[in-house]
N, C-alpha and C positions, 0 to 999 in steps of 0.2 A: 079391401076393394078400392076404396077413397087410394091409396098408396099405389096399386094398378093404374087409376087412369090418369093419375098424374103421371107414370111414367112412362103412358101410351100418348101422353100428351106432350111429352118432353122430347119422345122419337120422334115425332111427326114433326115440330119444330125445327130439332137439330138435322131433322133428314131434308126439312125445304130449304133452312140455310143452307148447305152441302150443296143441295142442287143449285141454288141461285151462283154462289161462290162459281160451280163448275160454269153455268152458262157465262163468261168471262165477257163475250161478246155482245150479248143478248139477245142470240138467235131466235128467242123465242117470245119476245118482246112485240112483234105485230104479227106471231102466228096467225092468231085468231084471225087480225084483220086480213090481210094476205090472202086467206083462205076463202073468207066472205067475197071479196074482191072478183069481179067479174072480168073474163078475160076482154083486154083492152080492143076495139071497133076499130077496123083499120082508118076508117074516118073520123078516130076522136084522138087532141092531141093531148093523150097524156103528160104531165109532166111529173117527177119525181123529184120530189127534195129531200138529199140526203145532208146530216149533218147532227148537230150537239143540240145543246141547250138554245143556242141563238135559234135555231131553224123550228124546234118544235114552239119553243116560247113565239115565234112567231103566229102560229095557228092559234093560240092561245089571247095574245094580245089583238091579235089582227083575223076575227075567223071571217070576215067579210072578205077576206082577199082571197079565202079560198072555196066560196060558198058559192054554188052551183060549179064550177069548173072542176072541170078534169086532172085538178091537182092534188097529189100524194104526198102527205107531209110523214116521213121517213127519221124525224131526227129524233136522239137519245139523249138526256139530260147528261152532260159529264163524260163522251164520249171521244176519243182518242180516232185519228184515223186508221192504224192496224185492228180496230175493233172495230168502225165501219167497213174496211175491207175482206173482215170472217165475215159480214152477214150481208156484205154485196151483191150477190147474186139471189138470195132472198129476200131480198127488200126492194130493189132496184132492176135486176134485170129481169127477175120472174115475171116482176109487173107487165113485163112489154111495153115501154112507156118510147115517147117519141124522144123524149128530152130529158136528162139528170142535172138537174142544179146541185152542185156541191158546194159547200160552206163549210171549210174544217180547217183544223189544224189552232187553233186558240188553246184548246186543252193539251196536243202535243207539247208548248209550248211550257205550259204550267207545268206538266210533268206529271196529270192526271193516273199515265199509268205506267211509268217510270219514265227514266231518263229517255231524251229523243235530240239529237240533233235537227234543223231545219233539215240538212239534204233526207233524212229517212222518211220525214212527213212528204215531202215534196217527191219520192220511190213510192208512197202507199197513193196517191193522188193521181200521180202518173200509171197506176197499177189499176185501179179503179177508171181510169179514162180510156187506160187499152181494152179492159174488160166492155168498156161500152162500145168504143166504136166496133168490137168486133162481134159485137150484137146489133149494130144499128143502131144504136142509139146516138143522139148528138149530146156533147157532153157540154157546160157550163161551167168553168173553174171559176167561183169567185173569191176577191181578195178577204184576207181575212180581216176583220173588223176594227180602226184603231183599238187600241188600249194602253194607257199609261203606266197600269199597273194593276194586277191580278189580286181581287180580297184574300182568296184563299189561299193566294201562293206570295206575299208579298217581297221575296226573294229573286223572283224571276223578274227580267226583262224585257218584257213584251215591245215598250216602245223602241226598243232596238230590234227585234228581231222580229219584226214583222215587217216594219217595211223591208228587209233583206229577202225573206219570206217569200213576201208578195211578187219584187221582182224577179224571182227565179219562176214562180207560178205561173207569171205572165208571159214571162219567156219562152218556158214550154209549152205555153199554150199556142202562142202564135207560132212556133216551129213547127209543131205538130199539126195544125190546122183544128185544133179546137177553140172555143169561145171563153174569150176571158170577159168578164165583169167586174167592173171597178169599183166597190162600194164604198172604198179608204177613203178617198179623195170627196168623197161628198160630204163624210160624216166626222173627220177629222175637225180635230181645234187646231190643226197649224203647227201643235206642239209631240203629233204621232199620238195622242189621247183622242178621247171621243168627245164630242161637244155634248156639254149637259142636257142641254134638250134631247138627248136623241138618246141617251141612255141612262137611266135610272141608279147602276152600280159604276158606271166607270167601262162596263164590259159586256151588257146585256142590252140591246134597242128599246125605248120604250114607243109606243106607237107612234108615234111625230120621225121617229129615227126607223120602222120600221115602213112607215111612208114614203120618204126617201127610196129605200129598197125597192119596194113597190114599183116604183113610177123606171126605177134604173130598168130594172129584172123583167118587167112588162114589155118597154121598146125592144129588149133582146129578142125575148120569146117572140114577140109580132114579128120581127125580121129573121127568126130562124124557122117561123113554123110558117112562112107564107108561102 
């Protein structure tokens, strides 16, 4: 008996690992809430924020910024942007949201889920941005966040390849008539790293750095939703 449910308990394990392995994207990561979620009031301006660790660590550090408004925080700890791009349309446009703020591409960089050059991160960005305007939504491309150097990946070169990164984002953002946001430039040391106050590891905001954000991302939103 004892020998039974250990190995009724051992399937059930091996079987949620399986499933998590399968869900690659983590489609199923704000089912729940998703579903809770009331569809959006043509008179309320939702906003969505998609992105990785920075974006949900932000609700986290900072839930004052998002308490009482009509803002949706969307982001996944560790996530790549071809894996924001599978669960795009269920996180983001299902919402109905007036406005998508995107923050990504830090973990492309790392190599979170395999090899990625800049131009494919900046193909999934651009792929996410056509997906919005062609729903209505106003898109928000912002720069990805200095960094000097990645804990987990200390092989990679972030301080190079983000500002390169950045201005191609910007680029197409202004070609395309989408909204770029600039958070580099506020939050940098001068040397493509982040200034110590403003993040804790070298590559995460800490409140003081996600205040800055704040005050950038707010004058957008007032001038895009007015």
């Amino acid at each position: 008996m004892m020998f039974f449910r250990l190995f009724i308990l051992l399937f059930f394990y091996i079987s949620s690992q399986f499933m998590n392995a399968q869900d690659w994207a983590a489609l199923n990561h704000f089912k729940a809430h998703n579903e809770a979620l009331s569809p959006s009031p043509s008179n309320e301006n939702r906003v969505v924020f998609m992105g990785n660790s920075i974006t949900i660590g932000w609700l986290e550090a900072r839930p004052e910024f998002f308490k009482n408004k009509p803002y949706i925080n969307r982001g996944i700890s560790g996530q790549t942007t071809p894996q924001m791009l599978v669960r795009f349309r269920r996180d983001v446009i299902n919402l109905q949201p007036k406005v998508v703020v995107i923050l990504a591409g830090t973990n492309d960089i790392a190599g979170n889920t395999g090899p990625m050059t800049i131009e494919m991160t900046l193909d999934n960005l651009k792929s996410m941005s056509e997906l919005s305007h062609a729903n209505g939504i106003k898109v928000v491309l912002c720069s990805i966040l200095p960094a000097s150097a990645f804990p987990w990946r200390p092989d990679k070169k972030p301080n190079i390849k983000i500002p390169i990164l950045n201005q191609m984002i910007k680029q197409y953002a202004e070609t395309n008539g989408f909204e770029y946001l600039d958070y580099f430039s506020y939050l940098t040391d001068g040397n493509n790293g982040m200034k110590s106050e403003y993040a804790h590891d070298g590559v995460h905001p800490t409140a003081q750095g996600y205040e800055v954000m704040e005050r950038l991302l707010t004058q957008k939103l007032n001038r895009i939703l007015e």
